[in-house]
C-alpha positions as CSV (number, residue, x, y, z in Angstrom):
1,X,0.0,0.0,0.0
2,X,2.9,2.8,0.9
3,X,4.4,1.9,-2.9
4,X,1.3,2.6,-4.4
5,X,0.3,6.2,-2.3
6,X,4.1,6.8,-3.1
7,X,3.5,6.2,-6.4
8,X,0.4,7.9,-7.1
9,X,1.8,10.9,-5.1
10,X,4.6,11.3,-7.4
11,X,2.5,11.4,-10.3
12,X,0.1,14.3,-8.8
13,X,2.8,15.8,-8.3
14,X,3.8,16.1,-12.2
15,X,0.9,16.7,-13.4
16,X,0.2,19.7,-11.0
17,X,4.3,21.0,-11.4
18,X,5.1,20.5,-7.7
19,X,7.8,17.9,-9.0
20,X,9.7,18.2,-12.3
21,X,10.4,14.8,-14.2
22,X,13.7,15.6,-15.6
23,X,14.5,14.8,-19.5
24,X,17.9,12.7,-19.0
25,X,18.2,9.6,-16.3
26,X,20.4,10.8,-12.9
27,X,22.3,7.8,-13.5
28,X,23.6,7.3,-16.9
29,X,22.2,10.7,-18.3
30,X,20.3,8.8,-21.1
31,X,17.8,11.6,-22.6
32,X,14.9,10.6,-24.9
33,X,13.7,7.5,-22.6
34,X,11.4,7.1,-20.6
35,X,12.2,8.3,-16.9
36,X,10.6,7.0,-14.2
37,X,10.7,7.9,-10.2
38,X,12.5,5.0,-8.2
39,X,11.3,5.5,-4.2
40,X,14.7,4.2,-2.0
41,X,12.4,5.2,1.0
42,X,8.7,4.9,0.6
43,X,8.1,6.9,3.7
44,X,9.4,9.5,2.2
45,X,7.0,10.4,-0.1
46,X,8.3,12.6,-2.6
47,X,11.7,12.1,-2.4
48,X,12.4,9.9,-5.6
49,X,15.8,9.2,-8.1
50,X,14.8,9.9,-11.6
51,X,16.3,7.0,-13.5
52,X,15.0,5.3,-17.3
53,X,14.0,2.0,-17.5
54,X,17.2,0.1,-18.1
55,X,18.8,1.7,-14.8
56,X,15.4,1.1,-12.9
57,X,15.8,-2.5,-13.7
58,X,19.4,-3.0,-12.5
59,X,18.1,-1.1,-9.2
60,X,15.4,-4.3,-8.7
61,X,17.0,-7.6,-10.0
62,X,14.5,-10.0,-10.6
63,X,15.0,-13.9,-9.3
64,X,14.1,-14.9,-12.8
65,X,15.7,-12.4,-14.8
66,X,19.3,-13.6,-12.8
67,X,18.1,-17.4,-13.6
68,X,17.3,-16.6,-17.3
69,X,20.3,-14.5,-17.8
70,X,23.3,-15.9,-16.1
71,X,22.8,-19.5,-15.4
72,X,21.7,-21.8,-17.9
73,X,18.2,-23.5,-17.7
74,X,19.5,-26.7,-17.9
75,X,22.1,-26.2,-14.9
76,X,20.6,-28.0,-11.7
77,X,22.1,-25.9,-9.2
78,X,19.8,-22.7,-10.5
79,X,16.9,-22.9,-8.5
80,X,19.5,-23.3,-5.5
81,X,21.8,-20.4,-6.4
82,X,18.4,-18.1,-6.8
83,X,16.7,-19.4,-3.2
84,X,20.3,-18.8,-1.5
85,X,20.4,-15.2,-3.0
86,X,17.0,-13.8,-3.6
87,X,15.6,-16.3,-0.5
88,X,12.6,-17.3,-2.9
C-alpha cells in the first residue's frame, strides 16, 4: 500500500508541477527515454531518483531475470543459487 500512495503521489505531483520529471536519467544521463521515479524510501513520499527503464531494472534484480540470464536452464544448481540469494 505505501508503494502505491508513493506512487500515485509522485504522479500528482507532475501533473500539477510540484515535481519536475527531468529529460535525462540521474544515473547514466540517457535523454529521450522514458524516466521514471524510483522510491529508496517509501516513507518518504516525494523524495524519488529519476532513473529510465534500463537503470530502474538494474536497481530491482528480478529472481528470474538472474536465472534466465546468467545460469543456464538446464544447470541443476539454479533454482539453489536463486533461493540462497534472492531467498525465494
Amino acid at each position: 500500500m505505501k508503494k502505491y500512495r508513493a506512487q500515485q503521489l509522485v504522479n500528482y505531483a507532475v501533473r500539477t508541477g510540484k515535481l519536475v520529471r527531468p529529460d535525462s536519467c540521474e544515473i547514466c544521463y540517457k535523454t529521450s527515454v522514458k524516466i521514471n521515479g524510483h522510491h529508496d524510501n517509501y516513507s518518504k513520499l516525494l523524495e524519488v531518483v529519476w532513473v529510465c527503464t534500463s537503470c530502474h531494472r538494474k536497481m530491482h534484480p528480478r529472481p528470474m531475470d538472474f536465472k534466465r540470464v546468467l545460469i543456464p536452464r538446464q544447470d541443476p544448481r539454479a533454482d539453489k543459487i536463486i533461493q540462497l540469494l534472492y531467498g525465494v
